[in-house]
C-alpha positions as CSV (number, residue, x, y, z in Angstrom):
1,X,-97.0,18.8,58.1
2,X,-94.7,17.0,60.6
3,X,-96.0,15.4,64.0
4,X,-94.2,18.4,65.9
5,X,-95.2,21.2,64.1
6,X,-99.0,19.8,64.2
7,X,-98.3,19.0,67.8
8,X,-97.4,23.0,68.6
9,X,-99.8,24.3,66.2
10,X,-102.9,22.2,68.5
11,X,-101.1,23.2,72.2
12,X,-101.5,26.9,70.3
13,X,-104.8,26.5,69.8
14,X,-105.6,25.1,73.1
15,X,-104.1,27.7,74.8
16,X,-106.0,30.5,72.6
17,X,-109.0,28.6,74.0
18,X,-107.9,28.1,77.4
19,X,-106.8,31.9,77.3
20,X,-110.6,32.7,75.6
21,X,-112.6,30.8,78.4
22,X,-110.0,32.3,81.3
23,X,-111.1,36.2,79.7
24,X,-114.8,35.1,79.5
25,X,-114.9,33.4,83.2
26,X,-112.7,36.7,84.6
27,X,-115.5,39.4,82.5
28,X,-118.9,37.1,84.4
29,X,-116.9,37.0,87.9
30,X,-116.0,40.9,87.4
31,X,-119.5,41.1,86.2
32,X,-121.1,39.3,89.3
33,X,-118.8,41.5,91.4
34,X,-120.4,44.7,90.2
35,X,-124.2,43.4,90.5
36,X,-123.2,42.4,94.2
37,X,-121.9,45.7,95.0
38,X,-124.9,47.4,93.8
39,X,-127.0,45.4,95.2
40,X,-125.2,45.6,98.4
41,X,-125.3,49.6,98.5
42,X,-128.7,49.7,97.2
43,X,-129.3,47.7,100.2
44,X,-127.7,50.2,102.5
45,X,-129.3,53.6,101.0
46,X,-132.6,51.7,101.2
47,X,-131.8,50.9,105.2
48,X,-130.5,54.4,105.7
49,X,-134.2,55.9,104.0
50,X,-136.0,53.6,106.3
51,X,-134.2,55.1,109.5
52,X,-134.8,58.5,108.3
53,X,-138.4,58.3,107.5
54,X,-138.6,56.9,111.1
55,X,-136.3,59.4,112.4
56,X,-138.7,62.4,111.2
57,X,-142.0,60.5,111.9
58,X,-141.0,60.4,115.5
59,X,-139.7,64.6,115.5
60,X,-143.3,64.5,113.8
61,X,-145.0,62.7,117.0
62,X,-143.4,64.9,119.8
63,X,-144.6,68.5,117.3
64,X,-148.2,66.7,117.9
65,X,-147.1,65.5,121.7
66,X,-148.0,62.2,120.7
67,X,-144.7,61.4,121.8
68,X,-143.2,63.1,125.1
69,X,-139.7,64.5,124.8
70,X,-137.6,61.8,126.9
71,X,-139.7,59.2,124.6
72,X,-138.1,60.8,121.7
73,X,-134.8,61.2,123.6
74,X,-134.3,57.6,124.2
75,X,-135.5,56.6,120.5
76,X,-132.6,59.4,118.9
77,X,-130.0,57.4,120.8
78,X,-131.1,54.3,119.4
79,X,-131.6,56.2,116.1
80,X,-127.5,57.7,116.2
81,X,-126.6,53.9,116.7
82,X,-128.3,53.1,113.4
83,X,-126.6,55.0,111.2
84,X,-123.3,54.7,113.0
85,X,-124.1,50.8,111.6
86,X,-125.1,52.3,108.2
87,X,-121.6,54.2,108.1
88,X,-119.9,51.0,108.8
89,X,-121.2,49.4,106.4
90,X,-120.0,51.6,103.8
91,X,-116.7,50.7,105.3
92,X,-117.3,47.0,104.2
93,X,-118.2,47.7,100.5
94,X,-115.9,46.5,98.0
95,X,-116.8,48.9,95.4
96,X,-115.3,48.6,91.7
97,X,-112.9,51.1,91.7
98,X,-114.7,53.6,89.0
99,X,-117.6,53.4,91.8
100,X,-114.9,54.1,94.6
101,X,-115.8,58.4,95.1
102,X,-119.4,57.5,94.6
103,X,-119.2,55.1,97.9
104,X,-117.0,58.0,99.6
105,X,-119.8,60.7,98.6
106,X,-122.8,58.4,100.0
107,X,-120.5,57.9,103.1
108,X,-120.3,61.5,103.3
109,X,-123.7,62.6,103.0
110,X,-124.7,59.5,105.4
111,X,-122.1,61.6,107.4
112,X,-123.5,64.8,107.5
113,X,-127.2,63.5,107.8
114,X,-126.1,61.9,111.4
115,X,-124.5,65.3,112.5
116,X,-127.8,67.2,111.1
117,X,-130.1,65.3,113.1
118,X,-127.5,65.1,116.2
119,X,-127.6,69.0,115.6
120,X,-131.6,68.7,115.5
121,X,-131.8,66.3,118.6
122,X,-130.0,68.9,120.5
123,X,-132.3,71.5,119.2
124,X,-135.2,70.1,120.6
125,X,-133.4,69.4,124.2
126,X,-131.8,73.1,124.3
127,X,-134.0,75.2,121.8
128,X,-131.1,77.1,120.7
129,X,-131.7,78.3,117.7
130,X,-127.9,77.8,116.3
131,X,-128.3,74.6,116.9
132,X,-131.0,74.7,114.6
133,X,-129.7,76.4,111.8
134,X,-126.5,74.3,112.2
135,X,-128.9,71.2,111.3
136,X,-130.3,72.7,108.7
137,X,-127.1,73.6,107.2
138,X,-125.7,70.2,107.1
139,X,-129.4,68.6,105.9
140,X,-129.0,70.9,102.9
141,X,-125.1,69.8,102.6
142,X,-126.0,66.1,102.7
143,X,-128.5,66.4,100.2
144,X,-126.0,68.1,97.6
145,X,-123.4,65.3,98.3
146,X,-125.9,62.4,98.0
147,X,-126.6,64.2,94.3
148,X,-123.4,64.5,93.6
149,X,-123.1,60.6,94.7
150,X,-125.7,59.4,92.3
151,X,-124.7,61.8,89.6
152,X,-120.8,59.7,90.1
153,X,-122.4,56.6,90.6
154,X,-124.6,57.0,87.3
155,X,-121.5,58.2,85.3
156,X,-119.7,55.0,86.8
157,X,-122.3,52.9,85.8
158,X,-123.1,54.0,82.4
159,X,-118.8,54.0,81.7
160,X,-119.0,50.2,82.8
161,X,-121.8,49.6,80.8
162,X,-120.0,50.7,77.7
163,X,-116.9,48.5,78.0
């Protein structure tokens, strides 16, 4: 072989390798990407659980008036502030973009849980029953979307997982 064509034939091979490493390093950051995104909404579902058991624990305390109804007025406004932080922080995920209508579902559900329970608070200040019923209709509506969340999320997940 002459000097030149060895010379092309090794800067070949050490861009195959260069080009090799450069796929392997872009698959373990993309990789690292996706464990820190769901680690980071897992993080935020598991805050926004945490409020609500809270949340209903306190509507729990004033039915057994162990809590007094301005007591449990002044904890819902610190309680609407919560997950208006939990809705922002959806807004700061960086999901992959096969877990994009998952995040947006979550969001939504998140969503309608705060109007439910706003609908709720103003229940128990008014007692008018549509109020009420409007709660309860958007409770039921957040559950179906936070289904249809994990069932996207799950079907994003398992597609990744495959590739």
């Amino acid at each position: 072989m002459k000097p030149k064509t060895t010379y092309i034939a090794a800067a070949v091979g050490i861009g195959i390798i260069v080009l090799a490493i450069f796929y392997m390093y872009s698959a373990d950051q993309a990789k690292n990407r996706g464990k820190i995104f769901g680690d980071n909404l897992q993080t935020i579902q598991d805050e926004l659980k945490q409020i609500q058991v809270e949340f209903y624990s306190k509507k729990t305390m004033l039915e057994e008036r162990t809590m007094t109804q301005e007591e449990f007025a002044e904890f819902s406004k610190i309680h609407i502030e919560k997950m208006k932080q939990i809705l922002a922080k959806y807004d700061a995920l960086l999901p992959p973009e096969s877990f994009a209508k998952s995040v947006e579902l979550f969001k939504l559900s998140t969503q309608k849980q705060l109007e439910s329970d706003q609908y709720l608070m103003q229940w128990i200040a008014t007692n008018d029953t549509s109020d009420k019923i409007r709660s309860d209709s958007l409770f039921q509506e957040s559950f179906e979307d936070e289904m249809a969340a994990l069932e996207s999320y799950n079907k994003a997940k398992n597609s990744a997982g495959q590739n």
